[in-house]
N, C-alpha and C positions, 0 to 999 in steps of 0.2 A: 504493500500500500504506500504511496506517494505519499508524503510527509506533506503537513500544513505549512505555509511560511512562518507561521506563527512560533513553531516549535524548532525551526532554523538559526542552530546558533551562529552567529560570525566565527572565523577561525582569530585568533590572537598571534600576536607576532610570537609569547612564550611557544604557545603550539609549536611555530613553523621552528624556534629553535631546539625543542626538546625532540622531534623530529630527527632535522640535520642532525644531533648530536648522536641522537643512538644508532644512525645509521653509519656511523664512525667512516662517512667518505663521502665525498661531493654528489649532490642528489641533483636529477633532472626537473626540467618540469612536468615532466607527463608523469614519472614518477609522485611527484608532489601531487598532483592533480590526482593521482588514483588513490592516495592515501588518504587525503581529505576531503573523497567523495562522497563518505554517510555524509558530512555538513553539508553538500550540495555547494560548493564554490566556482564561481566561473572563472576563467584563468586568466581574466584581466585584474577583477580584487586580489588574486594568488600573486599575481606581479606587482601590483602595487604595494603588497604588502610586503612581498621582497625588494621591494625601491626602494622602500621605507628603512627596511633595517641596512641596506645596502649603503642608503644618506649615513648611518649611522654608526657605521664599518664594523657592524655585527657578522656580516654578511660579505663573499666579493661573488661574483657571476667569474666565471673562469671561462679563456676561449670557446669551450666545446659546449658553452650555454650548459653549464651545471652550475651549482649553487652551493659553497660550502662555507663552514666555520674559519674566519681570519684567525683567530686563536691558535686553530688545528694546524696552520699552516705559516708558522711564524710572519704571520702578518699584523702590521697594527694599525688601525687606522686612527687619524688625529690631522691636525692643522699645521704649516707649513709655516715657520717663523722667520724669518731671515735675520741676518746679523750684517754689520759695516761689513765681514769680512768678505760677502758674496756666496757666503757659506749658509746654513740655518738648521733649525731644530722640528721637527715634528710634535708638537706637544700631542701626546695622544688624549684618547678621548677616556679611555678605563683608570678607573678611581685606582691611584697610587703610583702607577706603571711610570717610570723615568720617562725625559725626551730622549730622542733619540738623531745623533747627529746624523745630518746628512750634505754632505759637500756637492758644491754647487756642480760639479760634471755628472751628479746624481739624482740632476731637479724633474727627469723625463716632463721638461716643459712647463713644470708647474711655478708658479708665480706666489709670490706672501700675501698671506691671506686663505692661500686655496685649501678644501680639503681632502684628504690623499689618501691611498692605502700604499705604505712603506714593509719592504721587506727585510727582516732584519737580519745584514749580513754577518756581524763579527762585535768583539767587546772589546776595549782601548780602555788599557786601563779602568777596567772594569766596568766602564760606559759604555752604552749599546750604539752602533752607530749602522744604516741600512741605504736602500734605495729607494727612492719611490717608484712602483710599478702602474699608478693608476688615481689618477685626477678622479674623485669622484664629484667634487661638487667648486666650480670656479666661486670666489670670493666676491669679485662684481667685475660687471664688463663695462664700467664707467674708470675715467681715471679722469684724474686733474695735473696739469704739469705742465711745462713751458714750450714754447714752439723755436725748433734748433731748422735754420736754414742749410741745408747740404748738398752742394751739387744740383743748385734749383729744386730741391726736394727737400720737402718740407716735413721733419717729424715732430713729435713731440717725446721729449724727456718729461719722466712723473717727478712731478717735485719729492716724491715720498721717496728718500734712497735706498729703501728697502723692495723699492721695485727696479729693479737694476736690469732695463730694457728700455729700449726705444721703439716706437709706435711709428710706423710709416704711414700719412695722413694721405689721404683715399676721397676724393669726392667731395672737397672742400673748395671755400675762396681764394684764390691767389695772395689774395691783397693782406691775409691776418698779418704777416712778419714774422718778424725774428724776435723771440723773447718778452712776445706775448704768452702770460697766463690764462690758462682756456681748459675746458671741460669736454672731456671727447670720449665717446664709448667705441668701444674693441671691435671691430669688425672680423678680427682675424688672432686668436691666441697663438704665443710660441708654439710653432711645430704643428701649428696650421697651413702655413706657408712659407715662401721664402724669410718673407722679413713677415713678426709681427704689425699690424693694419689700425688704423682707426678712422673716426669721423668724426672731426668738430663738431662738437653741438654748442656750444655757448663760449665766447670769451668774455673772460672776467674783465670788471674794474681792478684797477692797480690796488694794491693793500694798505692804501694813505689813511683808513677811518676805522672805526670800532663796526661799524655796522658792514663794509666790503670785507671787513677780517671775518667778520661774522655770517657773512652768504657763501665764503667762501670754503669755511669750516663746513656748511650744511650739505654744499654740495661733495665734497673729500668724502665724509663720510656719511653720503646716502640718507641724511636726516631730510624729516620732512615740517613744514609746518601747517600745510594745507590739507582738508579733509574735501574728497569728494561730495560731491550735492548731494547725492545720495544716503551719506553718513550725516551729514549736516541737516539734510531733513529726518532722520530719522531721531535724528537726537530730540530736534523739537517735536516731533508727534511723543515721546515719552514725557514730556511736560503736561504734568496735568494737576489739578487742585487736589490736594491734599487730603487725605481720608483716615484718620489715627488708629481706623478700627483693628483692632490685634494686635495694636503697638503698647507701649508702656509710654505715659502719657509723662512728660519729666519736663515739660513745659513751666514748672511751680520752682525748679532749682534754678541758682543761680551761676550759667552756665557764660564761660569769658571763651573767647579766643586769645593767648598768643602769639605773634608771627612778627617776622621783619615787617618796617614800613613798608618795604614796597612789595607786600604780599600780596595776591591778588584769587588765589585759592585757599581756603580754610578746610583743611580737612578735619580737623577736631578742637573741640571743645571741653573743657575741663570744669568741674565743681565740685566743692569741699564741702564735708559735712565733719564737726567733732561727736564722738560718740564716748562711751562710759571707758571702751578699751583702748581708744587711739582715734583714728581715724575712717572717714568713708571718703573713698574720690571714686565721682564719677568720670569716666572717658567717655564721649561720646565720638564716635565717628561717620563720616559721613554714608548714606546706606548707597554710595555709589550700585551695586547689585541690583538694586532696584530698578534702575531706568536702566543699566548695559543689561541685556539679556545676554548669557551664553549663547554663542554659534551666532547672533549678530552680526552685524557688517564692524559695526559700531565695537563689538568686543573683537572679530579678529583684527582690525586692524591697531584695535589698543594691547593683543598680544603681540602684533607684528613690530611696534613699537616698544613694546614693555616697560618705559618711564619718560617722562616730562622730560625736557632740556631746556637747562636754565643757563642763558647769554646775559651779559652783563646789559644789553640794551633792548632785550626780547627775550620770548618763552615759546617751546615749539611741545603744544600741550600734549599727551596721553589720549585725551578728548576734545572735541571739539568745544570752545566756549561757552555755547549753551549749558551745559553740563556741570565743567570745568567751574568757573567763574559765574555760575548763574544756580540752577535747582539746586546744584550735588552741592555748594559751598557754604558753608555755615555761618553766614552774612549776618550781623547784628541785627536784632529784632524781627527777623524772618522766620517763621517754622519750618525746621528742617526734617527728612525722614533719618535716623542712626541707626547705629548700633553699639548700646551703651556697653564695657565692662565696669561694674560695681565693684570696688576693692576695697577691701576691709583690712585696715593695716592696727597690727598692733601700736603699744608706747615705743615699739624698740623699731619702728619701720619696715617689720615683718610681715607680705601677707599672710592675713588669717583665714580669709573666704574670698572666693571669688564668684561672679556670676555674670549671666551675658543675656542680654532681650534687645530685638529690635522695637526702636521707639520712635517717639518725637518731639525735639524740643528747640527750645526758640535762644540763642544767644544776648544775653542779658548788656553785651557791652566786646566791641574790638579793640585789644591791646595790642603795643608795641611793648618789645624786647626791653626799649630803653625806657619806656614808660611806667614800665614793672619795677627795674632795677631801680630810677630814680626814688619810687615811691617806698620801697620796703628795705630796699640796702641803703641809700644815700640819705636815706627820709629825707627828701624834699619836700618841703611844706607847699608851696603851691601845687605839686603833681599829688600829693596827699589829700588837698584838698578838692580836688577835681576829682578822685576815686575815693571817696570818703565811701559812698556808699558798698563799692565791694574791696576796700580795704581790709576789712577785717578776715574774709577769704582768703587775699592775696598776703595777709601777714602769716594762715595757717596753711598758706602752699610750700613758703617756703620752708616753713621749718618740719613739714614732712617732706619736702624735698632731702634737707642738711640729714633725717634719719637715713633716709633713701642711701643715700651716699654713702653713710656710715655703713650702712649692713651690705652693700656690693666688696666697698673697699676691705672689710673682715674677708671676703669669701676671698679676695684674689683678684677682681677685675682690673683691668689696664683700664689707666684713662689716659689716653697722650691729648698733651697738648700741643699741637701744631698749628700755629696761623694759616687764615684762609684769607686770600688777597681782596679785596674791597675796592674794587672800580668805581672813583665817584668820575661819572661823565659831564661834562660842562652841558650847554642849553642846545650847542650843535650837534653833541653826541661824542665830542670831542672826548680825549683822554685827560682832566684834571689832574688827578690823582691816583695813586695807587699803595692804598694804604691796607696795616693788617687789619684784620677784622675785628676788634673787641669779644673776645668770652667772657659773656656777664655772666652770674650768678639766674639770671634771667631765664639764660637758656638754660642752664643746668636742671631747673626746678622743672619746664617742658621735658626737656630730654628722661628726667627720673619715671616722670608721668606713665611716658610713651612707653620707654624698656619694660617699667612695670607692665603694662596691660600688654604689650606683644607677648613678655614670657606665660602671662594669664591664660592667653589664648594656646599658648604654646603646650603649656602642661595639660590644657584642659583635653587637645586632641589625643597628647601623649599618654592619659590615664586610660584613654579608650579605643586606645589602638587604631584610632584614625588616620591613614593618611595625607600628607599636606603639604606647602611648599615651607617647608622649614627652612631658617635661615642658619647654615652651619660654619662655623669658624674653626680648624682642625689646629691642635700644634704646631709650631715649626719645627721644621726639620734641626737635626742637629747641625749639619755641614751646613746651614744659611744662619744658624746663629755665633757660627768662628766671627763675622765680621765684627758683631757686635761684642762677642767678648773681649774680642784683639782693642777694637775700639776702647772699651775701658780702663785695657791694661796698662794702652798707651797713655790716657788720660790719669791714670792710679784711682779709677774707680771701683770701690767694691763691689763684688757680685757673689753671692749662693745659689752655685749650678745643682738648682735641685729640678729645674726644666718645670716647678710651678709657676703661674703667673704672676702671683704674689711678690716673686724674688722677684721679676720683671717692675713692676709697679713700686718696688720700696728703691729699687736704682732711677725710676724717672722722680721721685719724692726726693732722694737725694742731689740731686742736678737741677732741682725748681731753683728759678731766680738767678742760676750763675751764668757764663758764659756759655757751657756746652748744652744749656737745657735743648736748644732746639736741635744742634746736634745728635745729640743722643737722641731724643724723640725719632727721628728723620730716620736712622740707621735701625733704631730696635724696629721701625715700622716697616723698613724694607727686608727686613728678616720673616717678617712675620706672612704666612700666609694669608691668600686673600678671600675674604668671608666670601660663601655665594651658596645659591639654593638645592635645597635636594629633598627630594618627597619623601626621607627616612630624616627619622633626628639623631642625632650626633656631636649636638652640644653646642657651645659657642664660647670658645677658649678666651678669647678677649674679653668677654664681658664676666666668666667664669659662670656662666650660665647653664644649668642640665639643659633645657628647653627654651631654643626660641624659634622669633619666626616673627614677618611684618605684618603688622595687622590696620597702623595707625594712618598711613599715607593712600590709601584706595582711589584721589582722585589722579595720584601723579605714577604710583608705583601698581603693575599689572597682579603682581604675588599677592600684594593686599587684598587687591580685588578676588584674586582667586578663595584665600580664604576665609574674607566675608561669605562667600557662597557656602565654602563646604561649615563653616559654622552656622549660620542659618540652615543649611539641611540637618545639620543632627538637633539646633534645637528644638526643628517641627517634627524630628522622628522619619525623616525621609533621608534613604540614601543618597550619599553623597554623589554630586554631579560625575566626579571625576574619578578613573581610578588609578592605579598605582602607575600601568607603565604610560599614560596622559600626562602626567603630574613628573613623572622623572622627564620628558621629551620637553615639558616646558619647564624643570628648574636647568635644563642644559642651555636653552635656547635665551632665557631670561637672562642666566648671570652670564653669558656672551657679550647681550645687549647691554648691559651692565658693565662692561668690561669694554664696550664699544665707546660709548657715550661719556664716561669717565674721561677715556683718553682723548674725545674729540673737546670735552669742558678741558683739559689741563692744556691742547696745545691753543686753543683759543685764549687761553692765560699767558700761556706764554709770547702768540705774537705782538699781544696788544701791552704787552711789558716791553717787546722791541719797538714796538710804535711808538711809546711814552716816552722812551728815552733816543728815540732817531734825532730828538734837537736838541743832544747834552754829549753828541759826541765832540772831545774835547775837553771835556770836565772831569773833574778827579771827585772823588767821593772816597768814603769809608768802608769797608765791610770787614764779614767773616767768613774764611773758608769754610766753605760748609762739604765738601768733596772733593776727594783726589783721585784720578785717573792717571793712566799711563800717558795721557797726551796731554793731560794740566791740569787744573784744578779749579773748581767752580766757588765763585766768591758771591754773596748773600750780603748786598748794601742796607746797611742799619738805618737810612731817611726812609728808605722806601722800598716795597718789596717785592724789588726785582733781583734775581741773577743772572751772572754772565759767569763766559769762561775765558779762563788766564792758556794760553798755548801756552806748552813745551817751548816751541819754535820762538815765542816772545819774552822768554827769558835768557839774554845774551851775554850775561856776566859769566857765564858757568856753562859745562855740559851737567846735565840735569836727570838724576834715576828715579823712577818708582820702586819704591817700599812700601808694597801690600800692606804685610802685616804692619805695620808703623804709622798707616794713612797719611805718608808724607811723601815729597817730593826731595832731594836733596844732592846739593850739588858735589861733583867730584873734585874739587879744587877747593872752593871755598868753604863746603861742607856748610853751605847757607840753606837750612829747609825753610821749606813750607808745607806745614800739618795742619790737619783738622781741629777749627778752634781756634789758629791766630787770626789776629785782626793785620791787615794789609790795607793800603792804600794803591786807589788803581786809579788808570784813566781811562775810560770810554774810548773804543778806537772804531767800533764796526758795529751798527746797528743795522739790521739787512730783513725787515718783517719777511719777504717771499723765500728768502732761506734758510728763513725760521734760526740767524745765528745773531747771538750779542758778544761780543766779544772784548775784554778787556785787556787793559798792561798794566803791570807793575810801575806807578809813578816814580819819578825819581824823589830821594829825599830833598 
């Protein structure tokens, strides 16, 4: 008897690998097909599903169209790194697994960025080093980079040096030139044809302004800020009048925003209650869930994005503004829909109870950062006077914030403190200033708020064996934390190598306020791995947390949005939307995008630091080495918080060696160093925004 569709289950990608595995040797597809014919499968789903794990490098397709395990076959798959040297690494994709080198007469055509399946030939010094056999998935067929005239043929060089290829321009205007900056997608990859091929599609503006520095970032790395009509109307048909029914009504609490002045989305709200044992805060956050439906246009393109991008003179949202900046934003005096957690803290800043309801409630008043701080740190009597009426809240935020503190810093948690650059732009958009950013007390009391209620949410999936996108931070390794030790030694700073974080956190307490604080921050942090998501928990070594996970950000960050949903399904008792192997595909694809947009926010930091200073070359200034390399040493100016780099080649009193372990520079004759932590005097010599260099000299006395 013919089966109902109804009783037709999908095959799962597990299936197809528990399959290949026991069949211990590469499987066909007709093979495959006959094996999963009870489920009734057509052999287009069967393909796709092996595309899938294929993208994934679970899987390679071998000449003779069979299909077997990478693992079985010392294959790895992973991403294609490049280094100055023309050379690069493989980062693979499986949790733990080393990079694996691979030299550039080894690239079979692959370009940085792409992702590859590498075979692994041999160990070097106990380092695995292989070839790549197989492009699986190009990184993008857009480049940005400069137009090189050659023999009346025109290419273009990618400004990025890690794409170390020239593009021969195909079907373009005569008239661009020479050493124009322009945007042109690939028409032809290495080892397509003779020469790699492309097509101008846009030339840029020169990089004279914060906002050309800032189109030009967008398009390097494929950011967007424009939402199709399509997304844009569908955002406004989910706008509709408010209906509290099945909500928890918390409209009667008195509920504040803080956020920088120039915030313009509010994703939560905060309010205090004292009780007999300590404390009650509620969190509230925005029910973004509520208008993005799962499988929407509107949510895959806010998965294809995975977070908000913040420019110093622009924002390229998650969502579309309606959304963003309108329904989802917890606007003063507005009813909003949330999702509150209730936290119950003891005298000692412990929680005691936690609990979670979707509700609805209206912000009582919008704070600033500095408006907080004036009124309960500095007690300013006129900002005291203007928050008189929820004064007395914001006197009992902070000091369960200062508990808050107190019981992370008992467990172990790292808090670095690093400045973050502060772009104030003039009325043209111009570069003003560029100063550090203030860590008020301000933030800290938000920040306590937030950590609390994500670990909330965190342990509450954790006790019920929920899957989710948890946010995991694993130890460092030992071999990346020699730098930092070597660092201390050199400095004569104490350390207890007990590899807890604790010992980490009592060496940055030790260096608060002197010379090397931000040194040492800067170096323990590049030791440290880098947090990102995974649908199993596994702790969060940094904050010294069993359980966490983002719960507080859902109008800018996609993982929050995710698990608002799977919390909202278990508190109505319905299975959770997603399951495990959904939730692993998207914390791979998330902390990427995460890893993507970081880097595109630092080097937009960085050109518009060579922009500010393109009319100071000439001028001598103060800093502090904060970095040594083998080819000079980066110096960190105390007016303002830009750095450059000192050449090898620009110090001529001396020949000049690196001393790894010593983080110094030092001369063979004069035996005159320069280490991490002195202060130097330099002069500005090369300020160059399109090739992203600043460059300084050592002044004369």
């Amino acid at each position: 008897m013919k089966k109902r569709k109804k009783d037709i289950h999908p095959i799962t990608a597990d299936q197809v690998l528990r399959v290949l595995s026991s069949a211990r040797r590469p499987v066909g597809i007709d093979e495959l097909e006959s094996i999963f014919r009870g489920g009734e499968p057509n052999r287009r789903e069967l393909l796709k599903l092996l595309g899938t794990l294929i993208a994934k490098g679970r899987v390679i397709e071998l000449r003779n169209k069979r299909f077997g395990l990478t693992k079985e076959m010392d294959l790895v798959s992973g991403t294609l790194a490049c280094t100055r040297s023309g050379n690069g690494f493989v980062i693979p994709d499986a949790e733990g697994a080393k990079d694996i080198f691979v030299s550039s007469r080894n690239f079979n055509n692959a370009v940085h960025g792409d992702r590859v399946t590498v075979r692994l030939d041999h160990y070097h010094r106990g380092k695995p080093e292989g070839k790549i056999i197989r492009i699986t998935h190009r990184k993008s067929n857009n480049i940005i980079g400069f137009t090189k005239l050659s023999d009346n043929i025109l290419y273009v060089i990618p400004e990025d040096w890690r794409y170390n290829i020239e593009y021969k321009v195909v079907k373009s205007k005569t008239d661009i030139g020479d050493g124009r900056l322009v945007v042109a997608q690939v028409t032809a990859f290495p080892g397509e044809k003779v020469e790699p091929e492309c097509r101008i599609t846009k030339v840029l503006r020169d990089l004279t302004s914060v906002s050309s520095i800032s189109k030009f970032i967008e398009y390097k790395h494929s950011l967007s800020a424009r939402f199709s009509k399509a997304m844009e109307q569908e955002a406004r048909d989910r706008v509709a009048p408010l209906a509290p029914s099945g909500r928890k009504d918390q409209r009667n609490l008195r509920f504040v925003t803080i956020d920088g002045k120039n915030a313009r989305d509010f994703d939560d709200a905060v309010a205090i209650e004292r009780s007999s044992h300590g404390f009650i805060l509620h969190v509230a956050i925005a029910d973004v869930s509520h208008y993005v439906r799962a499988g929407s246009l509107l949510d895959q393109e806010a998965l294809k994005r995975g977070t908000s991008v913040y420019f110093p003179d622009r924002v390229l949202p998650m969502l579309p503004k309606t959304l963003s900046n309108g329904i989802c934003s917890l606007n003063p005096l507005e009813d909003r829909y949330t999702v509150t957690a209730k936290l119950e803290f003891d005298r000692e800043g412990r929680v005691a109870n936690s609990s979670f309801h979707p509700s609805i409630m209206r912000s009582a008043m919008r704070l600033t950062y500095e408006a907080v701080e004036k009124a309960v740190v500095e007690n300013d009597a006129k900002t005291r006077r203007k928050l008189e009426a929820i004064l007395p809240d914001l006197t009992d935020m902070a000091e369960l914030a200062g508990l808050i503190t107190c019981t992370r810093e008992k467990r172990g948690s790292i808090d670095f403190d690093l400045p973050e650059p502060e772009v104030v732009l003039d009325i043209e958009g111009g570069v003003r200033q560029i100063l550090r950013a203030q860590r008020l007390y301000s933030h800290r009391i938000i920040e306590e708020f937030m950590i609390a209620a994500n670990e909330a949410v965190a342990r509450f999936f954790e006790a019920r064996g929920i899957p989710a996108l948890f946010r995991i931070h694993e130890p460092p390794e030992r071999e990346k934390l020699r730098d930092f030790e070597r660092l201390l030694q050199g400095l004569g700073i104490g350390y207890k190598k007990t590899g807890a974080s604790r010992a980490l956190q009592e060496v940055l307490n030790s260096v608060c306020g002197t010379n090397y604080e931000f040194i040492v921050n800067r170096v323990l942090l590049r030791s440290m791995k880098q947090a990102r998501y995974f649908s199993h928990n596994r702790g969060h070594y940094g904050l010294a947390s069993e359980s966490y996970l983002h719960f507080t950000s859902p109008i800018r960050r996609y993982p929050d949005l995710v698990c608002h949903r799977i919390l909202k399904d278990t508190l109505a008792g319905r299975q959770s939307a997603y399951n495990e192997e959904e939730l692993a595909a998207m914390a791979s694809h998330l902390s990427e995008r995460e890893r993507l947009v970081m880097e595109a926010e630092r080097e937009l930091e960085d050109r518009i630091r060579i922009l500010y200073m393109k009319d100071r070359v000439g001028e001598i200034f103060e800093g502090v080495i904060s970095h040594v390399t083998s080819f000079g040493f980066f110096v960190e100016l105390s007016e303002m918080f830009v750095e450059g780099l000192v050449l090898l080649s620009a110090l001529a009193d001396d020949y000049y060696h690196f001393e790894e372990d010593r983080f110094r520079i030092i001369g063979g004759r004069t035996h005159k160093s320069y280490r991490v932590g002195d202060t130097v005097t330099i002069r500005v010599v090369l300020a160059d925004v399109e090739s992203n260099r600043l460059h300084f000299e050592i002044a004369p006395a």
